[in-house]
N, CA, C and O atoms as a GROMACS GRO file, in nm:
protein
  244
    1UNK      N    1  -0.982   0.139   0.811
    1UNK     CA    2  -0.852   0.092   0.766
    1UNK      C    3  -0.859  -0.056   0.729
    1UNK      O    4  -0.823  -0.103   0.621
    2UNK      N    5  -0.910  -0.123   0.832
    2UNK     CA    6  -0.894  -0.276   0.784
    2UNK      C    7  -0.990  -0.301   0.618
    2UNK      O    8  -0.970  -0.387   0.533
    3UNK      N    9  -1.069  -0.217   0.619
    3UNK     CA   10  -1.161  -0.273   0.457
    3UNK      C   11  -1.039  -0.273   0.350
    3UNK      O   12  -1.055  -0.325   0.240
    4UNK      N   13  -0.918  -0.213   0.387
    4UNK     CA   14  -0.799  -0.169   0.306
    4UNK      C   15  -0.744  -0.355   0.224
    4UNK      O   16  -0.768  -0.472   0.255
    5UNK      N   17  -0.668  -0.291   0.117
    5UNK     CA   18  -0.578  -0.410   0.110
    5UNK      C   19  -0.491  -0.446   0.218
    5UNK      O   20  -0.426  -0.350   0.260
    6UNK      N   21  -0.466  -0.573   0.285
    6UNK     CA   22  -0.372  -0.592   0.397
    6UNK      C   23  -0.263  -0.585   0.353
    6UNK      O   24  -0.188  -0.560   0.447
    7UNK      N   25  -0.180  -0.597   0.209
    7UNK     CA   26  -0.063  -0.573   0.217
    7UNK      C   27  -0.022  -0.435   0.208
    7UNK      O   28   0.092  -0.408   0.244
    8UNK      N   29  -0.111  -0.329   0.158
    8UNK     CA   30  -0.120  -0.214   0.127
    8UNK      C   31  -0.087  -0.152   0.320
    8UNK      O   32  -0.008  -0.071   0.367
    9UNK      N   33  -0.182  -0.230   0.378
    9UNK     CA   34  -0.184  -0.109   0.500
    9UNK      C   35  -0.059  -0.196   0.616
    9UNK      O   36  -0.042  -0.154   0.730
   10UNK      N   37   0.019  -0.321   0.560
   10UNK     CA   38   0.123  -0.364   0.616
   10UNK      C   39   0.268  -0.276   0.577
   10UNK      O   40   0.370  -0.250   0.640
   11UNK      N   41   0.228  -0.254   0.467
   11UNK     CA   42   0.344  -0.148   0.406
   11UNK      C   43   0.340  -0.010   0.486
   11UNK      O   44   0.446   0.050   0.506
   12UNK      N   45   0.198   0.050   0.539
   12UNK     CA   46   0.227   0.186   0.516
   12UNK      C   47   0.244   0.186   0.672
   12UNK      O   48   0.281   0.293   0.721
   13UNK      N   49   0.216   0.063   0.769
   13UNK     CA   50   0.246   0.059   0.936
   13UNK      C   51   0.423   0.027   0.933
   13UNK      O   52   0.491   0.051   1.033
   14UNK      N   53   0.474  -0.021   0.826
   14UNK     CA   54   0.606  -0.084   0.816
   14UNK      C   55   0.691   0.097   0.812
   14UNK      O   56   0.803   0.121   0.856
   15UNK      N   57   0.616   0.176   0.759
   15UNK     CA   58   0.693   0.291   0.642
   15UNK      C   59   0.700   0.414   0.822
   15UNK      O   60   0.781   0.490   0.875
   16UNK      N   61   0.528   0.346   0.855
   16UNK     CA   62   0.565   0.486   1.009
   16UNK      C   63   0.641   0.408   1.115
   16UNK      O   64   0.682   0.460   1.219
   17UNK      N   65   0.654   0.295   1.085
   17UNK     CA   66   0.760   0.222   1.230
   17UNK      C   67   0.907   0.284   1.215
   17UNK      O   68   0.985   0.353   1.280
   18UNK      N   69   0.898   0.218   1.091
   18UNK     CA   70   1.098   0.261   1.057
   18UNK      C   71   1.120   0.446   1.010
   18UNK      O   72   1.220   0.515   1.030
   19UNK      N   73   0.996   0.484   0.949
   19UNK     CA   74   1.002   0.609   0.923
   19UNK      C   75   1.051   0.717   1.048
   19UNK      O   76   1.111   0.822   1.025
   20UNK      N   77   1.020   0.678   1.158
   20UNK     CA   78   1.043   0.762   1.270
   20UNK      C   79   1.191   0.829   1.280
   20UNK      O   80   1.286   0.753   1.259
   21UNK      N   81   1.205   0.903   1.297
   21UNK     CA   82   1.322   0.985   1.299
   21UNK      C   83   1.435   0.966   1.181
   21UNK      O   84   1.557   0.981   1.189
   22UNK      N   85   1.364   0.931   1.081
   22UNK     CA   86   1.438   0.952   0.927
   22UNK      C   87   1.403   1.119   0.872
   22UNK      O   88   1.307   1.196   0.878
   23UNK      N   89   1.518   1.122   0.827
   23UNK     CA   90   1.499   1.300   0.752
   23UNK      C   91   1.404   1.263   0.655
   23UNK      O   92   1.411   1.146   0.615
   24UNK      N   93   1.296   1.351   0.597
   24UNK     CA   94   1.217   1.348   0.468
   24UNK      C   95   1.243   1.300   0.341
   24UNK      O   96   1.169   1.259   0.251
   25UNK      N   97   1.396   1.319   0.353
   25UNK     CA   98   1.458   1.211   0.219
   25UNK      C   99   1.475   1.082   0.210
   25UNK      O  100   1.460   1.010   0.111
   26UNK      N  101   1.509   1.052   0.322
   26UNK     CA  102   1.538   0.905   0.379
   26UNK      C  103   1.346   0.852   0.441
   26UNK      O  104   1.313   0.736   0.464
   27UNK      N  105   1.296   0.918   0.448
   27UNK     CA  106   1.125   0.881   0.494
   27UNK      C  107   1.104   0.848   0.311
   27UNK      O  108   1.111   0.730   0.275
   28UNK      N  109   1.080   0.959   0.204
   28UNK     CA  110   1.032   0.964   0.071
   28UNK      C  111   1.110   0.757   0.016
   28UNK      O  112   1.051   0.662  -0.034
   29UNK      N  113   1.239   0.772   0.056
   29UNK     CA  114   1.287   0.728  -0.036
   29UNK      C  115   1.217   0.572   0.048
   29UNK      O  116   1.176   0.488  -0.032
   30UNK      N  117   1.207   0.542   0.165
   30UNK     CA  118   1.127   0.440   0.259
   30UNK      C  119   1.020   0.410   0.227
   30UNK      O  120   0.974   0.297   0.243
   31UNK      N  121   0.963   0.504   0.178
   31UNK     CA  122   0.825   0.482   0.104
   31UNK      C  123   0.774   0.424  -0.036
   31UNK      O  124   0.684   0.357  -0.086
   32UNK      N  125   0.867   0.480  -0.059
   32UNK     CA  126   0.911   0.446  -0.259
   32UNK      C  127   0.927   0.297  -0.249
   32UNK      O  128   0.851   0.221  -0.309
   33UNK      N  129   1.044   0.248  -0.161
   33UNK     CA  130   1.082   0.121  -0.196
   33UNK      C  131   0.974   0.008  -0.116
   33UNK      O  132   0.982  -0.114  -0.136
   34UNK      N  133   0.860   0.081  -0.011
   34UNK     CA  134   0.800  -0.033  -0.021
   34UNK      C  135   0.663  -0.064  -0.089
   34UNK      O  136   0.598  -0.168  -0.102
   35UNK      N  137   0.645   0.074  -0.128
   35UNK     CA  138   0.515   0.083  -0.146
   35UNK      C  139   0.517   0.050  -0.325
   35UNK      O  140   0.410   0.030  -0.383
   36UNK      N  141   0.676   0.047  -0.414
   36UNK     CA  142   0.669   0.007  -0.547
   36UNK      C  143   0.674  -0.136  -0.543
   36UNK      O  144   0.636  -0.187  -0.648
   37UNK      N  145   0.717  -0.235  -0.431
   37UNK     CA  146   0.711  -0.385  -0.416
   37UNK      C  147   0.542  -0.417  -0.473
   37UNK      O  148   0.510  -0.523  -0.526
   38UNK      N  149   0.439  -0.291  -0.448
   38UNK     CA  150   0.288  -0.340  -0.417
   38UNK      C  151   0.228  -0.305  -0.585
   38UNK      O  152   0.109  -0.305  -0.616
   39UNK      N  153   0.310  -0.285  -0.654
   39UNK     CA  154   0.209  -0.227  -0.813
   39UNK      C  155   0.227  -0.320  -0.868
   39UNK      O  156   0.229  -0.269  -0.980
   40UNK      N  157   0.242  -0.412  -0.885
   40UNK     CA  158   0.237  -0.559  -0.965
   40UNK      C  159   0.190  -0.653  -0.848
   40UNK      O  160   0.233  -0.768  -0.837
   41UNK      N  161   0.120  -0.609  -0.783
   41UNK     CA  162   0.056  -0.760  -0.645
   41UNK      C  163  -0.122  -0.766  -0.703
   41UNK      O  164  -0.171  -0.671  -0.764
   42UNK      N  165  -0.189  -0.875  -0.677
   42UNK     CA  166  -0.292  -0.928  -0.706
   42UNK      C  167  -0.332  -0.774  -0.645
   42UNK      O  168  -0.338  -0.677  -0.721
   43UNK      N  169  -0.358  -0.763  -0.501
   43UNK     CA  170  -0.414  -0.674  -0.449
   43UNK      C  171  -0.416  -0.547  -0.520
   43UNK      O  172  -0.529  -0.499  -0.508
   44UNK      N  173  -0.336  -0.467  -0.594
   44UNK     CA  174  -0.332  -0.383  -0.656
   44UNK      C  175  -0.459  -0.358  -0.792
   44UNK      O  176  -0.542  -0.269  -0.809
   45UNK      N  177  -0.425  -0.472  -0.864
   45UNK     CA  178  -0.499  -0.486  -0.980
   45UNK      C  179  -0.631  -0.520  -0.940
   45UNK      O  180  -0.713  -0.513  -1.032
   46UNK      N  181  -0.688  -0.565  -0.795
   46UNK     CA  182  -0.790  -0.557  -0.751
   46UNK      C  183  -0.857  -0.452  -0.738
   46UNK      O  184  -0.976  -0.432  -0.765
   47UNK      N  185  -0.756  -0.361  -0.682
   47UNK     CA  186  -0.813  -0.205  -0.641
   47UNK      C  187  -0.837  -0.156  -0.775
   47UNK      O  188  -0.959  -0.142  -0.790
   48UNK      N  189  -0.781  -0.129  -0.863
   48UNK     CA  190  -0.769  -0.070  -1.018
   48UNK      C  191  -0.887  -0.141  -1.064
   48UNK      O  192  -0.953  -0.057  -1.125
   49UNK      N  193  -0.947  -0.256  -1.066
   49UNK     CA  194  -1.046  -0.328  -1.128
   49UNK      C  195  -1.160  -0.266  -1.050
   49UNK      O  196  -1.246  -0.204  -1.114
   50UNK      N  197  -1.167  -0.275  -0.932
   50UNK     CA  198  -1.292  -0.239  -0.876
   50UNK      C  199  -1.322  -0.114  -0.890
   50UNK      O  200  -1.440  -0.079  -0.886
   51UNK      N  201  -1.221  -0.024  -0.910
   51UNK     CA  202  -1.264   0.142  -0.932
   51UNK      C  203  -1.307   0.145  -1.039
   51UNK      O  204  -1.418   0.198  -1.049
   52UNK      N  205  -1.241   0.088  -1.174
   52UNK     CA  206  -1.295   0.097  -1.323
   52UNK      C  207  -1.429   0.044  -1.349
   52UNK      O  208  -1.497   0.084  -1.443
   53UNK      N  209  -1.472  -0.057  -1.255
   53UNK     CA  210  -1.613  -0.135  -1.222
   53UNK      C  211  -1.655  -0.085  -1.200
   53UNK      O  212  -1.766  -0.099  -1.252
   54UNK      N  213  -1.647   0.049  -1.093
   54UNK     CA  214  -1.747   0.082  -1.040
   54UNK      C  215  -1.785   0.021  -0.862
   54UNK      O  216  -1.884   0.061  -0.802
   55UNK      N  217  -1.694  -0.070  -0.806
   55UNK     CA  218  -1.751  -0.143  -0.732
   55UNK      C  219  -1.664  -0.140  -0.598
   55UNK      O  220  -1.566  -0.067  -0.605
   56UNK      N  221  -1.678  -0.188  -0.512
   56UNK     CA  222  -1.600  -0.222  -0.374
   56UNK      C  223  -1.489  -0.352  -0.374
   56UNK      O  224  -1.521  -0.468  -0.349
   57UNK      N  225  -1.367  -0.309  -0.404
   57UNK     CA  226  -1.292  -0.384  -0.400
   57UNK      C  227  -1.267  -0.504  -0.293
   57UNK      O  228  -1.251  -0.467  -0.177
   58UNK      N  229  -1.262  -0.624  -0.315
   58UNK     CA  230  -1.264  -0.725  -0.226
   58UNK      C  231  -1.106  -0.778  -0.217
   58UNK      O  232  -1.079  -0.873  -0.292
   59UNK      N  233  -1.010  -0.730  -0.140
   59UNK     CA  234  -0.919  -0.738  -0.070
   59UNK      C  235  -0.869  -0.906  -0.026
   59UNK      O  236  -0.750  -0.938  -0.027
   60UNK      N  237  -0.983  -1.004   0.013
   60UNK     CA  238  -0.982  -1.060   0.107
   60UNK      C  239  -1.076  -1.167   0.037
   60UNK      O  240  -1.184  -1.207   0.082
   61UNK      N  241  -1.007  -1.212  -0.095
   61UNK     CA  242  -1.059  -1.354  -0.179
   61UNK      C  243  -0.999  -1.497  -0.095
   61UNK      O  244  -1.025  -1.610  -0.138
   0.00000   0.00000   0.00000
């Protein structure tokens, strides 16, 4: 987990904290709104670069 992007895996510990005893609609829709904050972040276009490279994304410039 930690090789992960840190904002990536701050989002998805944020999504099972508050997610807990939300109905599946209210979990989906928890997820949506934090995890669309992350598609325009450096970290993102890191991950997308390193896959098209070919290479191991470095998270942690």
């Amino acid at each position: 987990i930690l090789k992960n992007g840190p904002n990536a895996i701050a989002k998805s510990l944020e999504c099972i904290r508050e997610g807990v005893g939300l109905t599946t609609k209210d979990g989906l829709d928890l997820e949506v709104k934090n995890f669309s904050s992350l598609f325009n972040s450096d970290e993102t276009k890191e991950g997308l670069s390193a896959f098209v490279e070919k290479r191991v994304p470095n998270f942690r410039k």
